[in-house]
LOKEMI-704034 format. One line per field, with one value per residue (C-alpha): x, y, z; residue in one letter. Coordinates in Angstrom, 2 decimals, always signed. Layout:
LOKEMI-704034
x	c(X  ...)
y	c(Y  ...)
z	c(Z  ...)
residuo	c(A  ...)
end
This chain:
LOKEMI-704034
x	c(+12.50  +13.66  +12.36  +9.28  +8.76  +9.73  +7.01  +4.32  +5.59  +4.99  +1.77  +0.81  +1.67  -0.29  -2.97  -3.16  -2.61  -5.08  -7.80  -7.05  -9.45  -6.46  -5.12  -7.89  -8.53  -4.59  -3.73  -1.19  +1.84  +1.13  +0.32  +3.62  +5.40  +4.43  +4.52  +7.81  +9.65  +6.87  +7.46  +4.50  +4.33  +2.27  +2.22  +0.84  -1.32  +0.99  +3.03  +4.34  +4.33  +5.05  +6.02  +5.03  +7.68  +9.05  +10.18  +7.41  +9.82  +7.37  +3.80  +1.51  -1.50  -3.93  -4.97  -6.16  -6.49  -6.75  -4.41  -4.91  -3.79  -3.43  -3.46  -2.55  -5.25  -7.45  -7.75  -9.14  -9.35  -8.69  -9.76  -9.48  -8.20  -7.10  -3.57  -1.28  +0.96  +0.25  -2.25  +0.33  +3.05  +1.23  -0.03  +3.99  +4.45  +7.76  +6.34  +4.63  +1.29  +1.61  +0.50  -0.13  -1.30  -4.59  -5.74  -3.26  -2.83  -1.48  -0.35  +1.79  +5.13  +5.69  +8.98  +7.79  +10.25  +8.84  +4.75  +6.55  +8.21  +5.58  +3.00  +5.89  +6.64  +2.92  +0.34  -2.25  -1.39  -1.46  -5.07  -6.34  -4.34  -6.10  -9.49  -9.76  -8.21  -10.74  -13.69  -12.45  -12.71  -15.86  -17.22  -15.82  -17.01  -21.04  -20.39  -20.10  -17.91  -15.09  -17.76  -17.59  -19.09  -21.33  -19.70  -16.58  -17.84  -17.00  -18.50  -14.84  -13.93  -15.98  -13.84  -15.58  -13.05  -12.18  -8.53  -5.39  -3.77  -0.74  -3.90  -4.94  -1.74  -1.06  -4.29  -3.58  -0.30  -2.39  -3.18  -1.38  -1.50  +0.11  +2.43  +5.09  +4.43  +6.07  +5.25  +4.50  +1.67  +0.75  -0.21  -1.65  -4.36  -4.77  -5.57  -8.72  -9.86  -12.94  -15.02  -18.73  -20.83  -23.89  -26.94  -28.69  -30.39  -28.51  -28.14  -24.75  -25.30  -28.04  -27.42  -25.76  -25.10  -22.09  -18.80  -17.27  -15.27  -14.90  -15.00  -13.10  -15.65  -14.07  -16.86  -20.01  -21.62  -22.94  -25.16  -24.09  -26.80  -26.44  -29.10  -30.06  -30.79  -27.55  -26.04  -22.80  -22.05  -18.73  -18.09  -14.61  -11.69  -12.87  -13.66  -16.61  -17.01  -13.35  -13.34  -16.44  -14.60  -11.43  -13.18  -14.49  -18.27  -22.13  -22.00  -22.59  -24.35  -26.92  -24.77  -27.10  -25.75  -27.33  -25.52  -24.31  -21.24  -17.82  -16.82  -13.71  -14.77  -11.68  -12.29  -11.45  -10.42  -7.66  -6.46  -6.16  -4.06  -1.85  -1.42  -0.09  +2.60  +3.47  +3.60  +5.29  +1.68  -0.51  +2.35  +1.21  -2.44  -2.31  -0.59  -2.95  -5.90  -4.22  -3.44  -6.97  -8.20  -5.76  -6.26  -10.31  -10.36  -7.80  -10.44  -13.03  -11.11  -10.19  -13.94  -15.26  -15.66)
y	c(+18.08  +15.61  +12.88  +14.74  +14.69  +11.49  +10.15  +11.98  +11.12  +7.31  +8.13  +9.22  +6.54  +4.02  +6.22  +6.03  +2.06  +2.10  +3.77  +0.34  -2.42  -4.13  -3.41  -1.76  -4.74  -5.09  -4.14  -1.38  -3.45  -4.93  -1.94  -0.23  -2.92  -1.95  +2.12  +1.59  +0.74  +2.95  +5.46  +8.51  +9.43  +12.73  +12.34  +14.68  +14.31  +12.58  +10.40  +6.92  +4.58  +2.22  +1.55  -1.83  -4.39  -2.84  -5.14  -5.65  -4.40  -2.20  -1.73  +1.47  +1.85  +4.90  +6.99  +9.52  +10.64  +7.96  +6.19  +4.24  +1.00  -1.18  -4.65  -6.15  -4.54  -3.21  -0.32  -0.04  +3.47  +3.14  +5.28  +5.34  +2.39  +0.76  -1.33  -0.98  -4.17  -5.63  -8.62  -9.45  -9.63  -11.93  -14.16  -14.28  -12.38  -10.44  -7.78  -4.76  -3.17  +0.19  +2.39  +6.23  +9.01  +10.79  +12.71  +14.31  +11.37  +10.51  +6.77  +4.49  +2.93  -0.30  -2.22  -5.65  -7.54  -5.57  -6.81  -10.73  -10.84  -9.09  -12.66  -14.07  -12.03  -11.62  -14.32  -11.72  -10.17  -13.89  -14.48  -11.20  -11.56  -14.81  -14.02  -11.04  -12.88  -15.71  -12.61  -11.27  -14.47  -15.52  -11.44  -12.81  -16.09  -14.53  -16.88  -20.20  -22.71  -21.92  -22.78  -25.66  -27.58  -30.10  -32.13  -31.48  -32.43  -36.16  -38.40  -39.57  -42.62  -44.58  -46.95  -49.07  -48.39  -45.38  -44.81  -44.84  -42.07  -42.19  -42.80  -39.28  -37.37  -38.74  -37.45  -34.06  -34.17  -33.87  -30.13  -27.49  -25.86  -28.70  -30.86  -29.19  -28.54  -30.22  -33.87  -33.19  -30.40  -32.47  -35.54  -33.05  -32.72  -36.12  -36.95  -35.19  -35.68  -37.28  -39.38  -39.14  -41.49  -39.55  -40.57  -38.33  -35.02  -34.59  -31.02  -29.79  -26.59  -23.60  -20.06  -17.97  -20.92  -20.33  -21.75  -24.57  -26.66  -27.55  -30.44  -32.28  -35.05  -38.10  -39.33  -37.69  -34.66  -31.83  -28.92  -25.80  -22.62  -19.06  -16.39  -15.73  -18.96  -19.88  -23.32  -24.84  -29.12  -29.65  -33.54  -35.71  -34.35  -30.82  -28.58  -27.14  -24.84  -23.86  -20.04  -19.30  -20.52  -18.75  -15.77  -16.44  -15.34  -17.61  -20.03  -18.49  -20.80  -23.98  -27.18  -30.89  -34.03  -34.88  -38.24  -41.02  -39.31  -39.84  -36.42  -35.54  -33.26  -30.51  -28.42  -24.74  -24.59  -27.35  -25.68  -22.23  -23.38  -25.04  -22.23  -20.31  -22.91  -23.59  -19.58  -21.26  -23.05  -20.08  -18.23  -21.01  -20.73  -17.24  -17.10  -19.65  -17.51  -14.54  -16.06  -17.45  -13.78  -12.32  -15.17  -14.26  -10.54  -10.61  -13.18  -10.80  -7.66  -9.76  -10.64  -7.11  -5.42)
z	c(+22.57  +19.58  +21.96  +22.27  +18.64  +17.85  +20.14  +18.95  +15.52  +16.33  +17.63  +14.35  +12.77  +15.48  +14.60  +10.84  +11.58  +13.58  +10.79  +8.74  +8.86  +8.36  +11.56  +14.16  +16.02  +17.14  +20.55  +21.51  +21.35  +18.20  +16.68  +18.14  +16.45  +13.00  +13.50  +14.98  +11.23  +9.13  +7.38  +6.93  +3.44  +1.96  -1.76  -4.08  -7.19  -9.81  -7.61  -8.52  -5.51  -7.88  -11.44  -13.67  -12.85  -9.78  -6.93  -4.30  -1.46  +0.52  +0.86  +1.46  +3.44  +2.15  +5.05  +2.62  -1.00  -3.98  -5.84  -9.24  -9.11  -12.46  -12.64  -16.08  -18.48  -15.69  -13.14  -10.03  -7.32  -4.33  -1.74  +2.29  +3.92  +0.70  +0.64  -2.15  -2.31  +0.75  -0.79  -3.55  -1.09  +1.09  -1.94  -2.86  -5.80  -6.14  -8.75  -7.22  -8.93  -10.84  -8.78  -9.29  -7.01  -8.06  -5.30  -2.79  -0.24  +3.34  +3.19  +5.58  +4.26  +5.77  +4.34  +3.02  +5.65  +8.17  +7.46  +6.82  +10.18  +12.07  +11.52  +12.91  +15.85  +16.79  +17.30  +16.82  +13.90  +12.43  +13.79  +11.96  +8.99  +8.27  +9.76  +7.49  +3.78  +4.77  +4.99  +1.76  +0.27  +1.28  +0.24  -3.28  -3.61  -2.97  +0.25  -0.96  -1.65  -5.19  -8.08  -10.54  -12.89  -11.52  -14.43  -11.87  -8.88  -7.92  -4.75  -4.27  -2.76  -0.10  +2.51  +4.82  +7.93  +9.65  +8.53  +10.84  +12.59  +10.01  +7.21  +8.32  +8.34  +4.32  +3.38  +5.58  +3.35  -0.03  +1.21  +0.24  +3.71  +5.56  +2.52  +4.27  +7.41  +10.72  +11.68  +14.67  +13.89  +11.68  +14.44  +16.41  +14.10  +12.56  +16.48  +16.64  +13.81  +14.03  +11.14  +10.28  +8.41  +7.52  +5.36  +2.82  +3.45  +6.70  +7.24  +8.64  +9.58  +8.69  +7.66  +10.71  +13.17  +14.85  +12.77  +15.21  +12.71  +8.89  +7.31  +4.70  +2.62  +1.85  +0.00  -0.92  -2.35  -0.25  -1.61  -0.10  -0.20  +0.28  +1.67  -1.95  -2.76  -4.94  -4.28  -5.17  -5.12  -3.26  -3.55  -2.43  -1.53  -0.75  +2.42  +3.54  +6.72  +7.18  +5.91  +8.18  +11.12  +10.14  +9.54  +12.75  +11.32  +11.26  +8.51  +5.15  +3.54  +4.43  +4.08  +3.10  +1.90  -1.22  -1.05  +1.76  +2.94  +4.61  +6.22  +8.39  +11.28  +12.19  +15.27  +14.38  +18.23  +17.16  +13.74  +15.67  +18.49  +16.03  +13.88  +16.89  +17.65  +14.41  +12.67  +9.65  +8.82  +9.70  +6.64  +3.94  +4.93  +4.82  +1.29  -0.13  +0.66  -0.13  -3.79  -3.89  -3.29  -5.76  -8.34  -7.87  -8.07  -11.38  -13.10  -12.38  -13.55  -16.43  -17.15  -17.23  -20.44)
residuo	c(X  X  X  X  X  X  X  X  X  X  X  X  X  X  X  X  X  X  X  X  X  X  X  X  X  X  X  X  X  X  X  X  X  X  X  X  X  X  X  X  X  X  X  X  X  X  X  X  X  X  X  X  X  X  X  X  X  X  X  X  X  X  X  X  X  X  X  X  X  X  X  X  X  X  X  X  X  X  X  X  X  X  X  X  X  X  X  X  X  X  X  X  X  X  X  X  X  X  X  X  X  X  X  X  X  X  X  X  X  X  X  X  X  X  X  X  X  X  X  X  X  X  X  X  X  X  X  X  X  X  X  X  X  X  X  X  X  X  X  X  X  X  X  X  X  X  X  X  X  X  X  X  X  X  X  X  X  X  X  X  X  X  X  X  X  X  X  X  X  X  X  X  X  X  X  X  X  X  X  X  X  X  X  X  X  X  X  X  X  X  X  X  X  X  X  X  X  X  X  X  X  X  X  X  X  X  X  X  X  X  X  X  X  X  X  X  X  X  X  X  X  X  X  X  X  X  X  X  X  X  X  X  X  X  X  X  X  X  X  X  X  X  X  X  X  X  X  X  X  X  X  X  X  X  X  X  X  X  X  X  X  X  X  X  X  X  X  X  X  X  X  X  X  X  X  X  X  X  X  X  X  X  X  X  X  X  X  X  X  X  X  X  X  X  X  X  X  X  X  X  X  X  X  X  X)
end
């Protein structure tokens, strides 16, 4: 009987996971894994899931209800399939959101050590995690490249050789993704990267064209436009391509070098299967986006009237 209940108890809970865009596209086992530790929590109007300054030591998934969530001066409602803490934690901050029940709600607890060691423990929940910041972030960025200045943007520095394999893995180093990551991941990349020397009004890829690699441009400028006709410069030392092909979506924007160029071609095939060997590199990329994201939205809350 008590085993009875307990199972359809867990079911619930793979159930409510499953509701979350965060989390439908996990299989059974993966899913299991989370349910297995969370907790199903029916809060009434009035509840605090969390208080300003509280430690960031769990995270809630809304099933159903709504729940005010302020961030510094702003507010924002969230409804069904909304995440309370879970963004935050992943960008690395230690301070939970205040959070407040306004509508009766059915959410899923999940300890914060729980969602951490769970991208460890599953090579799937990795992939998705990543595939769906990368989404968010291109959703936020009007798909294109981070905006700047075009007083910002610089052609970088031209070389007339194709550098080393150790040449490679310094400049891999310069990236926050991979200045700490393991030698030998590392060299597994540098290897296959490959260089391109390309002339002026060479077009990389077009709108919706299937998202094979990225690449990083040693030297050059390349004008990047969206379906609506926006366009960002991206010029030396920056990437261009590699949040479509994590997000594992078409190109979202038209990519033409408006200069001679210098560009270091990644497979996304390559990155992936390194990411899986190496979990502790897929946690940094995942954090940077996740901070990206977080850094973006709180600049836009912070820009509203």
């Amino acid at each position: 009987m008590l085993g009875d209940i307990a199972l359809d108890a867990l079911r619930d809970r793979m159930l409510v996971l499953r509701t979350m865009p965060q989390f439908a596209a996990l299989d059974e086992e993966d899913l299991m894994l989370l349910a297995e530790r969370a907790h199903l929590v029916h809060a009434p109007a009035g509840s605090v899931l969390f208080r300003e300054g509280a430690a960031l030591d769990r995270v809630f998934l809304l099933a159903e209800g709504s729940v005010r969530v302020t961030r510094g001066s702003r507010q924002v409602l969230l409804d069904e399939g909304g995440e309370i803490g879970l963004l935050p934690l992943f960008a690395g901050r230690e301070l939970a959101p205040a959070a407040l029940v306004v509508r009766d709600a059915t959410l899923l607890e999940l300890p914060a050590e729980v969602v951490l060691s769970s991208f460890y423990d599953s090579v799937s929940i990795a992939r998705n995690t990543i595939r769906l910041a990368a989404q968010a972030l291109l959703e936020r960025r009007d798909h294109l490249p981070p905006r700047t200045d075009d007083s910002e943007v610089v052609v970088g520095t031209w070389h007339d050789r194709t550098p080393t394999l150790v040449e490679k893995m310094l400049l891999m180093r310069r990236s926050a993704v991979w200045a700490r990551a393991n030698l030998d991941a590392i060299a597994e990349v540098a290897r296959h990267i490959e260089e391109l020397r390309l002339d002026p009004g060479t077009q990389l890829w077009d709108i919706g064209e299937h998202a094979t690699h990225s690449l990083r441009i040693e030297y050059g400028i390349i004008a990047c436009t969206n379906a609506r006709g926006e366009t960002v410069r991206v010029g030396g030392g920056h990437m261009v391509g590699g949040l479509d092909a994590l997000a594992s979506v078409g190109h979202s924007y038209r990519a033409v070098t408006e200069t001679k160029a210098i560009l270091f071609r990644i497979s996304a095939a390559t990155q992936i299967a390194v990411l899986e060997v190496h979990p502790q590199i897929a946690a940094r990329l995942r954090s940077e986006l996740s901070r990206a994201l977080l850094e973006e939205q709180e600049a836009a809350d912070s820009a509203q009237p």
